[in-house]
KEKE-3310 file (N, C-alpha, C; in steps of 0.2 Angstrom, whole numbers, plus 5000, padded with zeros to 4 digits):
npx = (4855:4854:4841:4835:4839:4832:4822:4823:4825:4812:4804:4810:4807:4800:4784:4771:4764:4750:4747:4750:4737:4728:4730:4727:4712:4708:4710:4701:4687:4687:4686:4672:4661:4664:4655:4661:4659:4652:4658:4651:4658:4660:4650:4644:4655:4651:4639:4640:4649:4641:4630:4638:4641:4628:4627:4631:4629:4620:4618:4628:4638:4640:4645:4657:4663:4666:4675:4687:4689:4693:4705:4714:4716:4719:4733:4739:4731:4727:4715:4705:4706:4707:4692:4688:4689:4684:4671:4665:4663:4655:4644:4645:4640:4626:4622:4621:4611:4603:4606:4614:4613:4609:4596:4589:4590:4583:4569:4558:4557:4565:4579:4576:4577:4592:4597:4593:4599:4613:4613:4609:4620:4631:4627:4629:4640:4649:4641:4645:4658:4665:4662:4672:4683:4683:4682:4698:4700:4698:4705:4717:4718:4714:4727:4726:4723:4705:4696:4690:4677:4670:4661:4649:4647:4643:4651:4662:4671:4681:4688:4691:4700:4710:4712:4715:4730:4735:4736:4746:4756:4755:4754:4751:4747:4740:4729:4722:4720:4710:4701:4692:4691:4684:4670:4665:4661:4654:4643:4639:4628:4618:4617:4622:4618:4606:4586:4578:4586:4594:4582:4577:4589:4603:4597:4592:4593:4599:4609:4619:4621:4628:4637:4644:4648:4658:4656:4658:4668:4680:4686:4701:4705:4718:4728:4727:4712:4718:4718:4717:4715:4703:4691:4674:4670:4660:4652:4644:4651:4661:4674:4680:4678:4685:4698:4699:4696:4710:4717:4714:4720:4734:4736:4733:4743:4756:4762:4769:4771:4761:4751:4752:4746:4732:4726:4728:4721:4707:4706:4706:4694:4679:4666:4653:4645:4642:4650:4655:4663:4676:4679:4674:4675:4670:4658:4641:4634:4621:4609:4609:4603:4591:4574:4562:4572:4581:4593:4610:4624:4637:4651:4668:4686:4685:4683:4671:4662:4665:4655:4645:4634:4638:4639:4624:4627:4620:4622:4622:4616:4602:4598:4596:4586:4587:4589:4579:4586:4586:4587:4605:4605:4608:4623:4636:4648:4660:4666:4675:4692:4701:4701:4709:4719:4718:4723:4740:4753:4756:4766:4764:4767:4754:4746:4736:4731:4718:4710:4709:4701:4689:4686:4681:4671:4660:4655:4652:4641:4633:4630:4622:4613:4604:4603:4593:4580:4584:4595:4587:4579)
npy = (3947:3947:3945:3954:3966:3960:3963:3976:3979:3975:3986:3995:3994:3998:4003:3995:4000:3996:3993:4004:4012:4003:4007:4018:4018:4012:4022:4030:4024:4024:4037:4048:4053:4068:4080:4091:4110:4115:4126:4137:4135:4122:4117:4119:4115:4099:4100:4103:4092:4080:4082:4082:4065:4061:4064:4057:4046:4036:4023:4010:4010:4026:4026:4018:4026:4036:4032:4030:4043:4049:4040:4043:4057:4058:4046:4040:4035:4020:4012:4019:4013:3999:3997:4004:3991:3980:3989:3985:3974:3971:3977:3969:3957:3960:3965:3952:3945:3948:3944:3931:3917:3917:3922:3908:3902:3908:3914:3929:3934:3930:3935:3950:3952:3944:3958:3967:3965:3966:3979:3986:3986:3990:4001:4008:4005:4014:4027:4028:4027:4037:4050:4049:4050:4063:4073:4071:4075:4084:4091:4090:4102:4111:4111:4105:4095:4087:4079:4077:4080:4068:4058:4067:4064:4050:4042:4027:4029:4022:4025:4037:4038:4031:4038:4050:4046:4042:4053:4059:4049:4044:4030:4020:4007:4004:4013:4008:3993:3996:4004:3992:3984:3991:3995:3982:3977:3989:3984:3973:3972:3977:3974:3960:3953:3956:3952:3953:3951:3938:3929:3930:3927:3924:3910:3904:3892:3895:3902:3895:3886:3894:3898:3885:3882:3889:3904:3915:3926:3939:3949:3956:3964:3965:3974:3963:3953:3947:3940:3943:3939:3932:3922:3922:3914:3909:3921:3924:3928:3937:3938:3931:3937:3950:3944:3942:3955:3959:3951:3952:3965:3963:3955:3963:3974:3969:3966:3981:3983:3977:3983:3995:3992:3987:3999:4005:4001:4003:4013:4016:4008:4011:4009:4000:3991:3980:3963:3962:3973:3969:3957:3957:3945:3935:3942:3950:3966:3966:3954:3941:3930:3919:3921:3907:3896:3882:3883:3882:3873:3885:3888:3883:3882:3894:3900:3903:3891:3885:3895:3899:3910:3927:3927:3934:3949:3962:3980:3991:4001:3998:3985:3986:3999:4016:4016:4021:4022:4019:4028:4025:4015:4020:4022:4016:4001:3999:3993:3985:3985:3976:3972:3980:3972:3966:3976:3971:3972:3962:3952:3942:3933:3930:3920:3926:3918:3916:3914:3901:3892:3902:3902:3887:3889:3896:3888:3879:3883:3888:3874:3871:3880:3874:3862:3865:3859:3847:3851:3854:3847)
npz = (5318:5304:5303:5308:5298:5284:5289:5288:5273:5268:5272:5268:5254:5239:5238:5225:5212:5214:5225:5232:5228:5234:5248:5248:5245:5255:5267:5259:5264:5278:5280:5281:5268:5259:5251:5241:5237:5226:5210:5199:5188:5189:5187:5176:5166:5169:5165:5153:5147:5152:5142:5132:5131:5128:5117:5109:5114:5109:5099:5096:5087:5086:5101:5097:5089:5094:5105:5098:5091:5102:5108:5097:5098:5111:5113:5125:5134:5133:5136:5128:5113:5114:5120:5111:5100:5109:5107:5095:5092:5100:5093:5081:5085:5088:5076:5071:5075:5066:5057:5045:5052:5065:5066:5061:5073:5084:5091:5086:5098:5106:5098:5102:5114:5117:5109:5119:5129:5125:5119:5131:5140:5132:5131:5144:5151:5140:5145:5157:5156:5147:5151:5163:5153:5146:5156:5161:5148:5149:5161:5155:5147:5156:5165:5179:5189:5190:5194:5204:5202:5197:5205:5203:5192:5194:5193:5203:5219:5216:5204:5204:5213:5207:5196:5199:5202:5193:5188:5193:5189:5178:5174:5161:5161:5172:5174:5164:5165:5177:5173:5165:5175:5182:5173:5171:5184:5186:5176:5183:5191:5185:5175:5170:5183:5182:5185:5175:5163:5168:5166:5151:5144:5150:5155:5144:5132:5120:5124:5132:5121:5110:5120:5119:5106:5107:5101:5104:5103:5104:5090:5084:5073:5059:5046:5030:5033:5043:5060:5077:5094:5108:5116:5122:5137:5150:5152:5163:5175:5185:5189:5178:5168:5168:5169:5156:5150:5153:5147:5133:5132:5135:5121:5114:5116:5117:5107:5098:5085:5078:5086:5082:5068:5070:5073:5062:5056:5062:5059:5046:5043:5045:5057:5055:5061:5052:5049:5038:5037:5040:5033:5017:5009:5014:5019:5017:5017:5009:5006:4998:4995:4986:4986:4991:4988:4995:5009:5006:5011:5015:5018:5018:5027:5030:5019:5007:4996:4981:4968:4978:4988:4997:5016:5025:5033:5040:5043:5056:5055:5047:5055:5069:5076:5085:5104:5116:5129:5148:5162:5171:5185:5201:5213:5220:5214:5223:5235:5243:5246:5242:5230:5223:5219:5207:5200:5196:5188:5175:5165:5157:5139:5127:5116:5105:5094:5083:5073:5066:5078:5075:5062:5063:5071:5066:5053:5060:5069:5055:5049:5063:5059:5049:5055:5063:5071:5076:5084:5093:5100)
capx = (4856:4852:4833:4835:4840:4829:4816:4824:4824:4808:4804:4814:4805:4796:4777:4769:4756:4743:4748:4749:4729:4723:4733:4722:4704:4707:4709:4694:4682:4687:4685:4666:4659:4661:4654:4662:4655:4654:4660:4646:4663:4663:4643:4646:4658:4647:4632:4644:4649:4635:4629:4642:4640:4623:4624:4637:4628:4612:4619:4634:4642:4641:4647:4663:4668:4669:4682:4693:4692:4694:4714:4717:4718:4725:4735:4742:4725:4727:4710:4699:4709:4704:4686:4684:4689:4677:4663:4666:4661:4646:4638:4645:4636:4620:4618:4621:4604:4598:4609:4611:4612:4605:4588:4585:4590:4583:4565:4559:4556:4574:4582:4575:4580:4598:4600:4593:4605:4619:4613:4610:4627:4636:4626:4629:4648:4649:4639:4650:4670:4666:4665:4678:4688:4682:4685:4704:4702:4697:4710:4725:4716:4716:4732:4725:4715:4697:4696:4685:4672:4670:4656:4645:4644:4640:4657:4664:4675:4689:4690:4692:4708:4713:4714:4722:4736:4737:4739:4754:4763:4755:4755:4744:4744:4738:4724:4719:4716:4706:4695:4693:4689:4676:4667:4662:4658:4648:4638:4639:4621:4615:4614:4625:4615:4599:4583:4579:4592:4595:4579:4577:4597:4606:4593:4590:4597:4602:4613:4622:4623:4634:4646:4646:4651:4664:4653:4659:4674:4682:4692:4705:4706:4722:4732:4724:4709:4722:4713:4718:4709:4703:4686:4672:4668:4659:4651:4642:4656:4664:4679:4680:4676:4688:4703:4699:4699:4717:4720:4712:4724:4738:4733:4733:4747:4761:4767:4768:4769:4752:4745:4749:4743:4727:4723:4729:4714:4702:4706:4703:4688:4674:4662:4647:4642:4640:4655:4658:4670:4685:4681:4670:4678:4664:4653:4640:4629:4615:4606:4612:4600:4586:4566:4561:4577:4584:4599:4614:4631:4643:4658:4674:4688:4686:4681:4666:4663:4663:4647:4640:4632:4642:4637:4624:4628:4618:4624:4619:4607:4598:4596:4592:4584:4592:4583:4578:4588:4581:4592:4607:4604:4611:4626:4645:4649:4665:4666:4681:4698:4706:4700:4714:4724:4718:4728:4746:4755:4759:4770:4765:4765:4749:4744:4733:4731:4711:4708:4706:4697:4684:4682:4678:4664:4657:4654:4646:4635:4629:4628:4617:4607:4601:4599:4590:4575:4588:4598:4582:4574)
capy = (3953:3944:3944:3963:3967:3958:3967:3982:3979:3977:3991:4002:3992:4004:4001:3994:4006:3992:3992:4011:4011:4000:4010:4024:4014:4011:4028:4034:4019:4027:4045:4052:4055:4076:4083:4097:4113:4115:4132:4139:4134:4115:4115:4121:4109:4094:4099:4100:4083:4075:4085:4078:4058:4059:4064:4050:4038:4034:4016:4006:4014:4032:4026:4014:4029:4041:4029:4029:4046:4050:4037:4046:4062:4053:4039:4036:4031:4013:4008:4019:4009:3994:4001:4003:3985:3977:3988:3986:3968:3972:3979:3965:3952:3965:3962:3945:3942:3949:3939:3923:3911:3918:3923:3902:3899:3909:3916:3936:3935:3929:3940:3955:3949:3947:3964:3971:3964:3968:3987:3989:3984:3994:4010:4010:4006:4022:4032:4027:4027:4041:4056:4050:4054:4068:4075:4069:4079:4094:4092:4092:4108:4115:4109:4104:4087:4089:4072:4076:4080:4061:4058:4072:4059:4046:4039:4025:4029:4019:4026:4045:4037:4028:4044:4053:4044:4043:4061:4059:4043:4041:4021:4017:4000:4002:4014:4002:3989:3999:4003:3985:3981:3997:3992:3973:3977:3991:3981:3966:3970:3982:3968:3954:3948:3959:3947:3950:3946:3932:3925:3930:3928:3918:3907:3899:3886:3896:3904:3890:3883:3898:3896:3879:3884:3897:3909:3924:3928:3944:3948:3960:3962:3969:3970:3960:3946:3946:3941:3940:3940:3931:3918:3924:3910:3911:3928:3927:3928:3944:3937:3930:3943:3954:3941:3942:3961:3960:3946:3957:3970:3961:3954:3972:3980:3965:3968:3987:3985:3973:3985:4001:3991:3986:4006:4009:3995:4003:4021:4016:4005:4017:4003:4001:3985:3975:3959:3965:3977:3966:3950:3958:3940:3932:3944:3954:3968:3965:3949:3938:3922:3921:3919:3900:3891:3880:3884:3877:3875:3891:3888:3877:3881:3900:3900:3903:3886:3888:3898:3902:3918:3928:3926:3941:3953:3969:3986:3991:4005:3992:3979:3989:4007:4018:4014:4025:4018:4020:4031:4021:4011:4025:4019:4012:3996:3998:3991:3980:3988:3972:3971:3983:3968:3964:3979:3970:3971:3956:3952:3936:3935:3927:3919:3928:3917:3913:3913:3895:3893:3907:3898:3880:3891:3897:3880:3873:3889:3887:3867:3870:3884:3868:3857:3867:3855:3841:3852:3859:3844)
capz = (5314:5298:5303:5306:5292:5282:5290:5287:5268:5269:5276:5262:5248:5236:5235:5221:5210:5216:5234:5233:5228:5236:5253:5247:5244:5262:5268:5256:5267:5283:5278:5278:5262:5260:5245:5239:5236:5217:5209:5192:5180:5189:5185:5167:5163:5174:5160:5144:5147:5152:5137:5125:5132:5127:5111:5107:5116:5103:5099:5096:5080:5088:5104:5094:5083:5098:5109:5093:5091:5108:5106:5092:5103:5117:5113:5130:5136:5128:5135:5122:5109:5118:5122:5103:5098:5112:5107:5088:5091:5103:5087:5075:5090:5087:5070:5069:5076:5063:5050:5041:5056:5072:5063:5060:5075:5087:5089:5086:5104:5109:5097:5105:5121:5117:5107:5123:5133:5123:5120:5139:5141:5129:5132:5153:5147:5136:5149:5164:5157:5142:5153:5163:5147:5144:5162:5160:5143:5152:5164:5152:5147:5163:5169:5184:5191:5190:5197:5212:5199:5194:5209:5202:5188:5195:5195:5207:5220:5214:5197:5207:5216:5199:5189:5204:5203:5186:5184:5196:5188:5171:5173:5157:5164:5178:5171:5158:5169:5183:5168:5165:5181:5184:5168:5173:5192:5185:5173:5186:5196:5182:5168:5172:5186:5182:5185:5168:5157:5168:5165:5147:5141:5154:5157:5137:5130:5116:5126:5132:5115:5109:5123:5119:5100:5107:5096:5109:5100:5100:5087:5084:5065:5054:5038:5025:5034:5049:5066:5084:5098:5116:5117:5131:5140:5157:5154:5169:5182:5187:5189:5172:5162:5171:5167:5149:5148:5154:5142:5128:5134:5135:5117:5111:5118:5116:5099:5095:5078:5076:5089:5075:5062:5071:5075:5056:5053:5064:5055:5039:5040:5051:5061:5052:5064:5046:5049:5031:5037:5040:5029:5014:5004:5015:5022:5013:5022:5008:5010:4992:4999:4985:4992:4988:4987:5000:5008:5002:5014:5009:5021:5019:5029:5029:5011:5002:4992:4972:4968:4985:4992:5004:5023:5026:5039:5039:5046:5062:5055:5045:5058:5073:5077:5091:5108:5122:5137:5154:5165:5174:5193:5204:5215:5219:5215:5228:5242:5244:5244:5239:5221:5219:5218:5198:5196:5197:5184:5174:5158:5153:5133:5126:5111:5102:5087:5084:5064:5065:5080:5072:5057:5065:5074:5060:5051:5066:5067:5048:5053:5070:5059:5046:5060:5071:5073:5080:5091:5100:5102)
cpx = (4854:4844:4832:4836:4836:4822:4817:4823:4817:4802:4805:4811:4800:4789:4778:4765:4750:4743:4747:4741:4725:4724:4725:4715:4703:4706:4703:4687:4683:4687:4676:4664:4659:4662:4656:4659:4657:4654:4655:4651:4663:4655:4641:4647:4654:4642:4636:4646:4644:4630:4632:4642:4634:4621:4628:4636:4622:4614:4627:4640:4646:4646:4657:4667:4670:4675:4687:4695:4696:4703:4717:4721:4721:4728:4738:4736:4724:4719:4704:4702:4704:4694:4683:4685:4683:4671:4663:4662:4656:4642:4640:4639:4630:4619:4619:4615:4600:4601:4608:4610:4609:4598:4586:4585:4585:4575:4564:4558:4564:4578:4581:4579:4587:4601:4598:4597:4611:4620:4613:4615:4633:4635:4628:4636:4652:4646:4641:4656:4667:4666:4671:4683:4687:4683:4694:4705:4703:4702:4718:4724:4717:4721:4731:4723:4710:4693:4689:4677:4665:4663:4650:4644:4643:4645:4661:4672:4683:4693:4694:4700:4712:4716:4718:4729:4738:4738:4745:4759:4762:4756:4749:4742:4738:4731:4720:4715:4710:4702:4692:4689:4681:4672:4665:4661:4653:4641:4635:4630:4614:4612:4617:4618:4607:4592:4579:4581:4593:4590:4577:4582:4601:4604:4592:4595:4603:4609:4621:4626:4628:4637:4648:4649:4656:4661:4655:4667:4674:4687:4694:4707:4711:4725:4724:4719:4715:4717:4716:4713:4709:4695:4683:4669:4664:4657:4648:4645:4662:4671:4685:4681:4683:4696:4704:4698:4707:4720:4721:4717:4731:4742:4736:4739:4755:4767:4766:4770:4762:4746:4744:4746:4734:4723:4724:4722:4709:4698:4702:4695:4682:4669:4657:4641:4641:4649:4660:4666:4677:4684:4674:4672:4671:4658:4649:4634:4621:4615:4607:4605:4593:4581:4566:4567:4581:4590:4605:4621:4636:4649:4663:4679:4690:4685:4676:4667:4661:4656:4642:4639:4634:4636:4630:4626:4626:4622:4621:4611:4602:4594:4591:4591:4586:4584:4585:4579:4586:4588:4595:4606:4610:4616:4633:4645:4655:4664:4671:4688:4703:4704:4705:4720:4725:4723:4738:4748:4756:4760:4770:4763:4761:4748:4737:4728:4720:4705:4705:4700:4689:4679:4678:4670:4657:4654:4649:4641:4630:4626:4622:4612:4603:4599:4596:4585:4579:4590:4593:4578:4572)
cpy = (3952:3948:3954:3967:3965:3962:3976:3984:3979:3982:3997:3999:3998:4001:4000:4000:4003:3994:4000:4014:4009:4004:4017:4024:4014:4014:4031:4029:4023:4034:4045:4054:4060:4078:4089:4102:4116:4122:4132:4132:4125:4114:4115:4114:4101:4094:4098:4092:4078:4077:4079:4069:4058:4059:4059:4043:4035:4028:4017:4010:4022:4031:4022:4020:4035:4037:4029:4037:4050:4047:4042:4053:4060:4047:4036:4033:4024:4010:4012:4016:4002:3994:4001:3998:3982:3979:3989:3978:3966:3971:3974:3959:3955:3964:3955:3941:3944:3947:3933:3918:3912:3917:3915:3898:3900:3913:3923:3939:3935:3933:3947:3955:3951:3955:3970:3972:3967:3978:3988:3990:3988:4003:4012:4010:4014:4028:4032:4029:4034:4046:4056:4052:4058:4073:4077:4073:4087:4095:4092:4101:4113:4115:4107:4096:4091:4083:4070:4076:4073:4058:4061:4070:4053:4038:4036:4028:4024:4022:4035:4043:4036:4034:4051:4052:4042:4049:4063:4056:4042:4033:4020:4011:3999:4005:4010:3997:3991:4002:3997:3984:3986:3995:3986:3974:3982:3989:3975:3967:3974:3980:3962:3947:3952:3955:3948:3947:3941:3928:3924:3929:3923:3912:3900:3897:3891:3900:3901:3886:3888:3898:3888:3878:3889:3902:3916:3924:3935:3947:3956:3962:3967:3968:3968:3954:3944:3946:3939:3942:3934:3927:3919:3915:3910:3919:3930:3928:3933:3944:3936:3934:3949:3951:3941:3948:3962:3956:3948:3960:3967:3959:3959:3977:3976:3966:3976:3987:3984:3978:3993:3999:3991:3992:4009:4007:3999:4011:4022:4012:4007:4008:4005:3994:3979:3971:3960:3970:3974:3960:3953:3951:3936:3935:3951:3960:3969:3956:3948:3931:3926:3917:3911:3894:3889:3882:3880:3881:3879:3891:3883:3881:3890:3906:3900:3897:3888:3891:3899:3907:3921:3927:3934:3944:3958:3976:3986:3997:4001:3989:3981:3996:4009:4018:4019:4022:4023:4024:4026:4020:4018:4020:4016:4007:3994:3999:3985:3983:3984:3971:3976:3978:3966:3970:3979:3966:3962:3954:3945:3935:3928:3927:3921:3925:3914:3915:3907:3891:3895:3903:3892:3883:3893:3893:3878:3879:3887:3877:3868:3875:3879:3864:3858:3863:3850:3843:3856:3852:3840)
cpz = (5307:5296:5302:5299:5284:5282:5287:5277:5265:5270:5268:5256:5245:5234:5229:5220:5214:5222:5236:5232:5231:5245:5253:5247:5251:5267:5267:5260:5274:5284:5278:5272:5264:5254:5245:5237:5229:5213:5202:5188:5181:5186:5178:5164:5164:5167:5153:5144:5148:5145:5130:5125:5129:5121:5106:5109:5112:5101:5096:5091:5083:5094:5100:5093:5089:5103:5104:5092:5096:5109:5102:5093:5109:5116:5120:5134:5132:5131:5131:5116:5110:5118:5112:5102:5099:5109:5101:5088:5097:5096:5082:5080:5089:5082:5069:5069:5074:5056:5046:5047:5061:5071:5061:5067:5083:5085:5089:5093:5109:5107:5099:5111:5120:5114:5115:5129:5131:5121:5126:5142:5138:5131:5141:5152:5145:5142:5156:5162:5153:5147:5158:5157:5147:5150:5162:5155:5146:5156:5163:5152:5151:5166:5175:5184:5191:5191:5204:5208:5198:5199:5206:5196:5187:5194:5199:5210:5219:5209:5200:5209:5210:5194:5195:5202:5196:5182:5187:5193:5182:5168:5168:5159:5168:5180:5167:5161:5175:5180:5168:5169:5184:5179:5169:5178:5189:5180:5178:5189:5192:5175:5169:5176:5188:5183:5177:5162:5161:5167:5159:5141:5144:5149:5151:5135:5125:5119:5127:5125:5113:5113:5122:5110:5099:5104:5099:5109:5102:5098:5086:5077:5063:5049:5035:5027:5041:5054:5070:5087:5105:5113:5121:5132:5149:5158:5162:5176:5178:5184:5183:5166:5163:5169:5161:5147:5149:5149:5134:5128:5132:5126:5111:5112:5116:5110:5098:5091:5075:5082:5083:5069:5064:5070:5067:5053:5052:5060:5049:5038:5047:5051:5058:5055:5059:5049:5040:5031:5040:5036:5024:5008:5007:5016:5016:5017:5017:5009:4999:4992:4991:4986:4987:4987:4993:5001:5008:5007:5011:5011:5021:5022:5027:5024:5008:4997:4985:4970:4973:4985:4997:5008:5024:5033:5038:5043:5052:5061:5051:5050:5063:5072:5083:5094:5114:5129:5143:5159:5170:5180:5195:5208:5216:5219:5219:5233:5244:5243:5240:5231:5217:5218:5210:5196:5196:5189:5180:5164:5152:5142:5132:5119:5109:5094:5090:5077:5063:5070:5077:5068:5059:5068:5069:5056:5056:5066:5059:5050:5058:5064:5053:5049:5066:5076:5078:5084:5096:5100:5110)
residu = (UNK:UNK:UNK:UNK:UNK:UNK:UNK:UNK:UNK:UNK:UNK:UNK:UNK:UNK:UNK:UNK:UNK:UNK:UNK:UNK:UNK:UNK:UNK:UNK:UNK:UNK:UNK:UNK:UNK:UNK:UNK:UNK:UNK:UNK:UNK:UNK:UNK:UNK:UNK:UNK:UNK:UNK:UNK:UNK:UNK:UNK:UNK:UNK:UNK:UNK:UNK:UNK:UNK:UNK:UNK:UNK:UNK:UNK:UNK:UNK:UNK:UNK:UNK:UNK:UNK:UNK:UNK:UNK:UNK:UNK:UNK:UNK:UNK:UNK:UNK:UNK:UNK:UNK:UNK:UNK:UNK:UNK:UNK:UNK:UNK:UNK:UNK:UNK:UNK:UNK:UNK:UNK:UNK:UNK:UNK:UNK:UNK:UNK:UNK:UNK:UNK:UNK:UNK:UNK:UNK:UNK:UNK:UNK:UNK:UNK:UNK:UNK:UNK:UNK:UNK:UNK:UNK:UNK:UNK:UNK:UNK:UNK:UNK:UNK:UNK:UNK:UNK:UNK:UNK:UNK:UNK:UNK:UNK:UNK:UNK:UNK:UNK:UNK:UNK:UNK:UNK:UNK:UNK:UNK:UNK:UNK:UNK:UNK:UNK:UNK:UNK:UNK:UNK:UNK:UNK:UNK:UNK:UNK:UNK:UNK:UNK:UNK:UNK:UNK:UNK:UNK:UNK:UNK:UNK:UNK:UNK:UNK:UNK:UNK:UNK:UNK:UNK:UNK:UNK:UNK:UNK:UNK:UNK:UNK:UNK:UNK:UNK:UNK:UNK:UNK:UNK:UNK:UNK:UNK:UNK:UNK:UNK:UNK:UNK:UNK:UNK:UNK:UNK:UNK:UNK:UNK:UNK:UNK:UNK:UNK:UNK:UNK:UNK:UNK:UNK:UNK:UNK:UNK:UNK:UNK:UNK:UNK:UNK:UNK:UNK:UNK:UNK:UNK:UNK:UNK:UNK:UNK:UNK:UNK:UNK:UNK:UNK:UNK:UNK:UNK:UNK:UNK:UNK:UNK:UNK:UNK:UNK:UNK:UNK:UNK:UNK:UNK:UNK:UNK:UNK:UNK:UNK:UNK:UNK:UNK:UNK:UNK:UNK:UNK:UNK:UNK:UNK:UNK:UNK:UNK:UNK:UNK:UNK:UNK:UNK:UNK:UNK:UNK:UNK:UNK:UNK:UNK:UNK:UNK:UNK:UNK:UNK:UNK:UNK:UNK:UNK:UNK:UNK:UNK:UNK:UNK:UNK:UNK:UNK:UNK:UNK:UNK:UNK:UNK:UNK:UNK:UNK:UNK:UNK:UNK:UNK:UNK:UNK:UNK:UNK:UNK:UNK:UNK:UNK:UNK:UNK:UNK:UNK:UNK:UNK:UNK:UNK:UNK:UNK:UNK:UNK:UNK:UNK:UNK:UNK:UNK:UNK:UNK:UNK:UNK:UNK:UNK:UNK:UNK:UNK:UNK:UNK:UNK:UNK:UNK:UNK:UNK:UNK:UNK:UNK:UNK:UNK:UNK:UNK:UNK:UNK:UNK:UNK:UNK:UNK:UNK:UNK:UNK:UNK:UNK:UNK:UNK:UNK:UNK:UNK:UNK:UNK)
# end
């Protein structure tokens, strides 16, 4: 009777959100693709959106200030919160390679390279989740779902189920994360593991050498020189990257006081891709360095040394000019129903702290960018 009854509670156990999705993902594999027939008003709205992504997606800046204010209007969606942090420090990682320490270390061939890794990857980003937003906008709008739409831009079946049941249950979590998780599988075959960028990014040392100086921070900045934040490690594995947008997440959402502050941060000081914008005590976005004089070590433990130059950091319209990206690889990257497994909750709290960290990297970066001859030899 025991056994029975064990089964029977079992039985009565209330699914999980994850278990209930991924029920669904497995249903949607055994179902026929049947494309709905689409009404003028769903074709309207199909062109305004793809309309409105494209005029928001010219580079990194455009794309940032539209996920912020996209939260601003929807706070319950916490991954365009999120969505602007990461891509706040895409375009800080874009100008740097045209700042003080990258430009000594790295050739005008190699930094092209990377900037085009890192644009390709932010603009496929923006142009895959941002009109989900905007759908979701329409559909408060309308009162309805508008959900089936999502296909018709080019939208993974997963995110279609995900926003389903997000209009049913309102689980920011578990939205947040299956963002997350749609974003790094749709980069994964599309830049990750593209033969280009693996032969021209992967591939160099110099890449290696930055993971090997933690240099793939991404910080979370508030208050007054406040940082937190998460360290990439292992960019090039799915898995990894996936476990550190949760971590990020987590990161972010733990404290709700340090996450109002963060979003008061992000309010007040508009992305301008310059590192200026949260430490202007070190960073400067004009260039201080005068022609003819060797350079002279300027960092001590997060501190400009008495009579140094700040650090330069330029802007992002400075450094770079907006680029003509090549329309996205057609395609669904789902085809596993278990990867709805990454979307289980989990409450573990995480230390954020990585001020000091930061700095240590910093140091060794100006250090590798003096010794560059020794460390490439």
């Amino acid at each position: 009777m025991k056994g029975v009854f064990i089964i029977f509670l079992l039985r009565k156990r209330e699914k999980l959100p994850y278990e209930i999705i991924k029920e669904e993902l497995k249903n949607k594999f055994k179902q026929k693709n049947i494309t709905k027939r689409l009404k003028p008003s769903d074709k309207l709205l199909l062109e305004h959106i793809r309309v409105q992504t494209n005029e928001q997606n010219l580079n990194n800046v455009t794309r940032t200030k539209s996920y912020l204010q996209f939260f601003l209007r929807h706070p319950e969606i916490h991954w365009a919160l999120l969505a602007h942090m990461v891509s706040r420090n895409g375009g800080w990682n874009m100008t740097d390679l045209k700042g003080e320490f990258l430009t000594r270390l790295l050739s005008n061939r190699e930094i092209k390279s990377f900037f085009d890794f890192l644009e390709r990857g932010n603009w496929l980003i923006f142009q895959d989740a941002f009109p989900q937003l905007l759908l979701y906008e329409e559909s408060l709008r309308s009162s309805k779902p508008l959900f089936y739409l999502l296909p018709h831009l080019g939208v993974s079946t997963f995110m279609e189920t995900v926003w389903d049941y997000f209009w049913r249950y309102k689980k920011t979590y578990l939205l947040t994360i299956a963002l997350i998780v749609n974003e790094q599988n749709y980069i994964e075959k599309r830049v990750v593991q593209h033969s280009v960028f693996k032969k021209q990014v992967f591939n160099k040392l110099e890449f290696k050498l930055q993971d090997l100086l933690s240099f793939n921070h991404i910080l979370f900045p508030y208050g007054q020189k406040h940082l937190i934040g998460k360290t990439v490690h292992h960019f090039d594995s799915l898995h990894e990257r996936i476990l550190l947008g949760k971590r990020l997440y987590r990161v972010l959402i733990q404290d709700k006081t340090r996450m109002e502050e963060i979003r008061e941060w992000a309010i007040k000081h508009p992305h301008t891709g310059s590192r200026k914008d949260y430490w202007p005590h070190i960073y400067n976005n004009t260039n201080e360095e005068v022609p003819g004089f060797p350079y002279q070590l300027r960092l001590q433990s997060c501190q400009l040394r008495h009579g140094a130059n700040k650090i330069y950091s330029p802007s992002l319209q400075i450094a770079w000019k907006n680029v003509q990206n090549e329309e996205a690889e057609i395609g669904d990257w789902f085809n596993d129903w278990n990867i709805a497994d990454y979307l289980m909750e989990e409450n573990e709290m995480l230390d954020g702290e990585i001020k000091n960290e930061y700095c240590k990297t910093l140091e060794m970066l100006e250090l590798a960018s003096l010794a560059k001859k020794a460390l490439f030899i």
